[in-house]
mmCIF file of the C-alpha atoms, coordinates in Angstrom:
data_MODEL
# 
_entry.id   MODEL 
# 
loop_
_atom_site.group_PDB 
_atom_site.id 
_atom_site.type_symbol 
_atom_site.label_atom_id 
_atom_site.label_alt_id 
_atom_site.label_comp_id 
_atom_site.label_asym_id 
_atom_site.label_entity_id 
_atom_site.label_seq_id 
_atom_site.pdbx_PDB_ins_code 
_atom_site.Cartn_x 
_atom_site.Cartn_y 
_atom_site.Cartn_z 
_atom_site.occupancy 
_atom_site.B_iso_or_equiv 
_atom_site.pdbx_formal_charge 
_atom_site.auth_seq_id 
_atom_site.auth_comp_id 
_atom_site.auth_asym_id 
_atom_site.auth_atom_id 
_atom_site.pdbx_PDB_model_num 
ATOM 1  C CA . UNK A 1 1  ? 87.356 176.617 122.295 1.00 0.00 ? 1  UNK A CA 1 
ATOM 2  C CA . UNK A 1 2  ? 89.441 179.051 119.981 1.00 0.00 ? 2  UNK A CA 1 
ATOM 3  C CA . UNK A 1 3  ? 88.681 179.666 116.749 1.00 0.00 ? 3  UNK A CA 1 
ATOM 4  C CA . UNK A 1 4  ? 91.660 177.486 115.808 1.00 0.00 ? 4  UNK A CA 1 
ATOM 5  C CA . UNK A 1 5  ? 89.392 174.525 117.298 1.00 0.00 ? 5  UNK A CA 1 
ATOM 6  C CA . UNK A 1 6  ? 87.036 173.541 114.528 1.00 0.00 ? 6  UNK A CA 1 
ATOM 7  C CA . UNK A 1 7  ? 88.080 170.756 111.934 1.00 0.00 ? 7  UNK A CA 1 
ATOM 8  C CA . UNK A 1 8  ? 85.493 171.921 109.556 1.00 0.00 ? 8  UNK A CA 1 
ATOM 9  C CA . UNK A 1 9  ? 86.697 171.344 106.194 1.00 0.00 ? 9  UNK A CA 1 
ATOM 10 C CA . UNK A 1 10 ? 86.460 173.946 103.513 1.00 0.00 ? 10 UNK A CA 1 
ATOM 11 C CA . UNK A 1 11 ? 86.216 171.822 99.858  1.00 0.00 ? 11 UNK A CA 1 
ATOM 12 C CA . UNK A 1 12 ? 84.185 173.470 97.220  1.00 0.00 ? 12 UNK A CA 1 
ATOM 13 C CA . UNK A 1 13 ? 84.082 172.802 93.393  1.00 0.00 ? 13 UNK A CA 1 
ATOM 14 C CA . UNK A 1 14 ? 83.942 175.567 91.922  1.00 0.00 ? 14 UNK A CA 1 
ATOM 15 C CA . UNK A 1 15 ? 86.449 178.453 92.317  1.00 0.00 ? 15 UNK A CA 1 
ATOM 16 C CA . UNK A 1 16 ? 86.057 182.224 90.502  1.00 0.00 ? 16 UNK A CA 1 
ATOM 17 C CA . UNK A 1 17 ? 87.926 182.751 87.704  1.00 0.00 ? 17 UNK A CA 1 
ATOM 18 C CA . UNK A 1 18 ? 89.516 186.424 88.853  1.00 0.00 ? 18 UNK A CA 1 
ATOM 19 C CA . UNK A 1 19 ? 89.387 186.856 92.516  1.00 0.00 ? 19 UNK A CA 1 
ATOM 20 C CA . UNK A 1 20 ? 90.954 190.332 94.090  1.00 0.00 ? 20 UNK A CA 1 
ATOM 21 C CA . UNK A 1 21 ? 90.855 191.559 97.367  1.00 0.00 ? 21 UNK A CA 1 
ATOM 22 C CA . UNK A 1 22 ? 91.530 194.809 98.967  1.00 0.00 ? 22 UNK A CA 1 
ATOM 23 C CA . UNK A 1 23 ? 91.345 196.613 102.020 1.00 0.00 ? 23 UNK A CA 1 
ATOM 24 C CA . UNK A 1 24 ? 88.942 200.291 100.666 1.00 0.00 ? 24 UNK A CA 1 
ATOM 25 C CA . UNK A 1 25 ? 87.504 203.251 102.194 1.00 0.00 ? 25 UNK A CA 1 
ATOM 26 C CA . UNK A 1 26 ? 83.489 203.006 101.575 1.00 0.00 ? 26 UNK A CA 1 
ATOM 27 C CA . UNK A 1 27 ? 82.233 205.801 99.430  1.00 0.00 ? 27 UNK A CA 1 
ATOM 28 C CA . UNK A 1 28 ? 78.970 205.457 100.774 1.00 0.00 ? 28 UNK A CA 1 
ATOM 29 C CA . UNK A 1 29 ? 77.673 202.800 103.137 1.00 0.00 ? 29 UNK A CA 1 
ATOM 30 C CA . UNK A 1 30 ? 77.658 199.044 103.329 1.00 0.00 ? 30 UNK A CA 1 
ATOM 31 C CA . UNK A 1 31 ? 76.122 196.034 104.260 1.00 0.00 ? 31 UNK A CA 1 
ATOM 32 C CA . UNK A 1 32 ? 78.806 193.167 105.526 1.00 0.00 ? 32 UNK A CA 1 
ATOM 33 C CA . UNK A 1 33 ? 78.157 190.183 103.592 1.00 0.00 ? 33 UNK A CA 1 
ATOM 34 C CA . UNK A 1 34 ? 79.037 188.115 106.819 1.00 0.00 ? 34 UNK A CA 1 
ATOM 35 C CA . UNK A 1 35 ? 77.319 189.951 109.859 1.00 0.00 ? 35 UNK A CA 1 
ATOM 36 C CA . UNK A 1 36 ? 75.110 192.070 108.099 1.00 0.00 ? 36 UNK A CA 1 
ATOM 37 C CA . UNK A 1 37 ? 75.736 194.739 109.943 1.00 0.00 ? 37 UNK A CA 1 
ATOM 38 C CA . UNK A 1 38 ? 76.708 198.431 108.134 1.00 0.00 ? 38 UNK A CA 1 
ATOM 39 C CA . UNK A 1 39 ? 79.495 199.509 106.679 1.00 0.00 ? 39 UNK A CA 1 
ATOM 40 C CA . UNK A 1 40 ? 79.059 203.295 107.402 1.00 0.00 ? 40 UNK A CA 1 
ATOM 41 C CA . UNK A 1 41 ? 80.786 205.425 104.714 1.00 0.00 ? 41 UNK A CA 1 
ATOM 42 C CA . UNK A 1 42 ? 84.361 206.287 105.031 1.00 0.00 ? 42 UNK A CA 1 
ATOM 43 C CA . UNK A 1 43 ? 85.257 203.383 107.069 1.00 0.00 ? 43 UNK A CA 1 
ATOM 44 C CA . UNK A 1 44 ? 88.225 200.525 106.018 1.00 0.00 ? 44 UNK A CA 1 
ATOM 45 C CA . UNK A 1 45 ? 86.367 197.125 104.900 1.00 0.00 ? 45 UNK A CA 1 
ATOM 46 C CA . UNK A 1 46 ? 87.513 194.414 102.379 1.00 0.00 ? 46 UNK A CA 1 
ATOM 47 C CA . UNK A 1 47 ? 86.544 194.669 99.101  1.00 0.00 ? 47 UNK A CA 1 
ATOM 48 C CA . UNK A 1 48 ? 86.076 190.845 97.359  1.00 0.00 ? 48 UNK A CA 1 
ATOM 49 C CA . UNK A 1 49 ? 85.522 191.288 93.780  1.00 0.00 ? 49 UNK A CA 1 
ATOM 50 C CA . UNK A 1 50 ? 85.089 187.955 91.459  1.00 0.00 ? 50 UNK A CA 1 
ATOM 51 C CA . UNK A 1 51 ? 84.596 187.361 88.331  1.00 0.00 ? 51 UNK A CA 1 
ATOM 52 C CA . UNK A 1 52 ? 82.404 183.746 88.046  1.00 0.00 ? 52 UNK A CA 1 
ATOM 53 C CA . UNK A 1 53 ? 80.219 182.251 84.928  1.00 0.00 ? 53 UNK A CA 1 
ATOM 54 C CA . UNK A 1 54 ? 81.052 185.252 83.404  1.00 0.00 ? 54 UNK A CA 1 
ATOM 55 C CA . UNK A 1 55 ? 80.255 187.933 85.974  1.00 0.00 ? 55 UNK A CA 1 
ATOM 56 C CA . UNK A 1 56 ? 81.537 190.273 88.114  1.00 0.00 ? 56 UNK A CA 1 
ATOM 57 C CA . UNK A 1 57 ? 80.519 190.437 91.806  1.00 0.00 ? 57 UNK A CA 1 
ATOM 58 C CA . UNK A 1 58 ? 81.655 192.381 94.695  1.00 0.00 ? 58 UNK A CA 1 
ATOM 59 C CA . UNK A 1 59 ? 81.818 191.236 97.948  1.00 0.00 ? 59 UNK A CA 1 
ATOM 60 C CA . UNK A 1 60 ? 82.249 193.744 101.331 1.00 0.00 ? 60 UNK A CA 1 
ATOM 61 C CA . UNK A 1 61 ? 83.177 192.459 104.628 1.00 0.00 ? 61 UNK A CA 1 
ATOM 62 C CA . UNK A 1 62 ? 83.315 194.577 107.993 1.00 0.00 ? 62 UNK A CA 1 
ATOM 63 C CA . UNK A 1 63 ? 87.707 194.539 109.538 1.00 0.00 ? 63 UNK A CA 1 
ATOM 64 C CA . UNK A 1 64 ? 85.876 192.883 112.339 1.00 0.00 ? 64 UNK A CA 1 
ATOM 65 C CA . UNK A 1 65 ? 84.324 189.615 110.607 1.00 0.00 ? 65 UNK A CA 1 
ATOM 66 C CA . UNK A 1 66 ? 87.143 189.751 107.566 1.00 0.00 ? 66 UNK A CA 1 
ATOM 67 C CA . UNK A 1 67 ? 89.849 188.936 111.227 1.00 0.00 ? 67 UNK A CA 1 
ATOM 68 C CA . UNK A 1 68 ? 87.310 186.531 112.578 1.00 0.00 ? 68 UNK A CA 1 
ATOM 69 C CA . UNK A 1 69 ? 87.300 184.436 108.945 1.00 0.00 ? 69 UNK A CA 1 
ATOM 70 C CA . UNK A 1 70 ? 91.152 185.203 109.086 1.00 0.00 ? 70 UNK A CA 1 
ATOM 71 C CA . UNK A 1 71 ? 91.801 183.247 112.254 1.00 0.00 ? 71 UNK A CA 1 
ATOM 72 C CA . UNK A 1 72 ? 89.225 180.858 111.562 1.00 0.00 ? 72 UNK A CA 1 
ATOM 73 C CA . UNK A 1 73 ? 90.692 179.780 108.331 1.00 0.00 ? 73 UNK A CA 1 
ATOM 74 C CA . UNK A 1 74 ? 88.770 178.663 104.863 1.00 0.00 ? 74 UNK A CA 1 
ATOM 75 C CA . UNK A 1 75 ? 85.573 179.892 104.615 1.00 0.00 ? 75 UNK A CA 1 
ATOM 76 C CA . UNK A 1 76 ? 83.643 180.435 101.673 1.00 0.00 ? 76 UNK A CA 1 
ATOM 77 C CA . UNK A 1 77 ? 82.563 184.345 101.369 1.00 0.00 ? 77 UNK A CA 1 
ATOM 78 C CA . UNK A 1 78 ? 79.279 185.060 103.537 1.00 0.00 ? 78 UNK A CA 1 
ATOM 79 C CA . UNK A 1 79 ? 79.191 181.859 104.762 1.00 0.00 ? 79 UNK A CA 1 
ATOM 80 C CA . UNK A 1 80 ? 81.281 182.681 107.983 1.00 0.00 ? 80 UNK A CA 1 
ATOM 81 C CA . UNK A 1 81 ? 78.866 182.667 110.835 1.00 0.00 ? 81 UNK A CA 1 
ATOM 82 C CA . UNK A 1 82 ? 77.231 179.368 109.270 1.00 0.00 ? 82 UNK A CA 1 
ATOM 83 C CA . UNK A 1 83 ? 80.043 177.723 109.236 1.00 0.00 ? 83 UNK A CA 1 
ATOM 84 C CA . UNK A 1 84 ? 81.222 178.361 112.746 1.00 0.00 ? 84 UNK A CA 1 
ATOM 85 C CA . UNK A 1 85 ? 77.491 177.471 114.155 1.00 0.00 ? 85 UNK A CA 1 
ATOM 86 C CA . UNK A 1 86 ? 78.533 174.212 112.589 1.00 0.00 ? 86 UNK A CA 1 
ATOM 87 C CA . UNK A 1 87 ? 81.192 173.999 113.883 1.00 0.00 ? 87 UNK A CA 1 
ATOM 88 C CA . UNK A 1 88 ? 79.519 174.018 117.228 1.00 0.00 ? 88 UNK A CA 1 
ATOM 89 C CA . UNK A 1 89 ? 80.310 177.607 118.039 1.00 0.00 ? 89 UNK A CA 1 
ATOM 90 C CA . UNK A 1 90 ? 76.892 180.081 119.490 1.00 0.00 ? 90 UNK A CA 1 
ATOM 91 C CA . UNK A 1 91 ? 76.468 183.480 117.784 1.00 0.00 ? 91 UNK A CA 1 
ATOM 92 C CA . UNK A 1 92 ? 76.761 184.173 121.224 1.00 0.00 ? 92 UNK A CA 1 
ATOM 93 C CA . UNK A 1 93 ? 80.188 183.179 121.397 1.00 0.00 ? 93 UNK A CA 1 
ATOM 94 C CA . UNK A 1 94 ? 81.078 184.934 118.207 1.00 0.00 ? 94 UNK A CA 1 
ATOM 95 C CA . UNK A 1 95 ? 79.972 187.926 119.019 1.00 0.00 ? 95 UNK A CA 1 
# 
């Protein structure tokens, strides 16, 4: 199975207002909003900032889960590993 495999379908109502993202160098450390795992200080992640119901959140995702939601396709933001499970996929096979 590739990642190109799964005929989930990504259709959600509602949609943020102002949406920007950016590939940043962490000032200080992380937490990936997919994985979980740390973003130590200094490294590249992706930066997701929104603005929804009239506030302003930022997102951070890890290079390595921001590609894996890139070649999987739609996903809503830190719902990547959820979706793939149902998509059928292990966290196993995710890595």
């Amino acid at each position: 199975m590739t990642m190109f495999d799964c005929a989930c379908s990504c259709d959600f109502d509602d949609a943020p207002v102002i949406a920007d993202t950016k590939i940043v160098i962490g000032r200080k450390d992380y937490v990936c909003v997919e994985c979980k795992e740390q973003i130590p200080k200094g490294a590249k992640h992706e930066a997701y900032k929104t603005l929804f119901d009239g506030a302003w959140d930022c997102s951070r995702t890890c290079l390595r889960c921001m590609q894996i939601r890139d070649d999987f396709g739609c996903c809503v933001i830190g719902e990547l590993y959820n979706e793939l499970v149902e998509c059928g996929w292990t966290r196993d096979e995710i890595g």
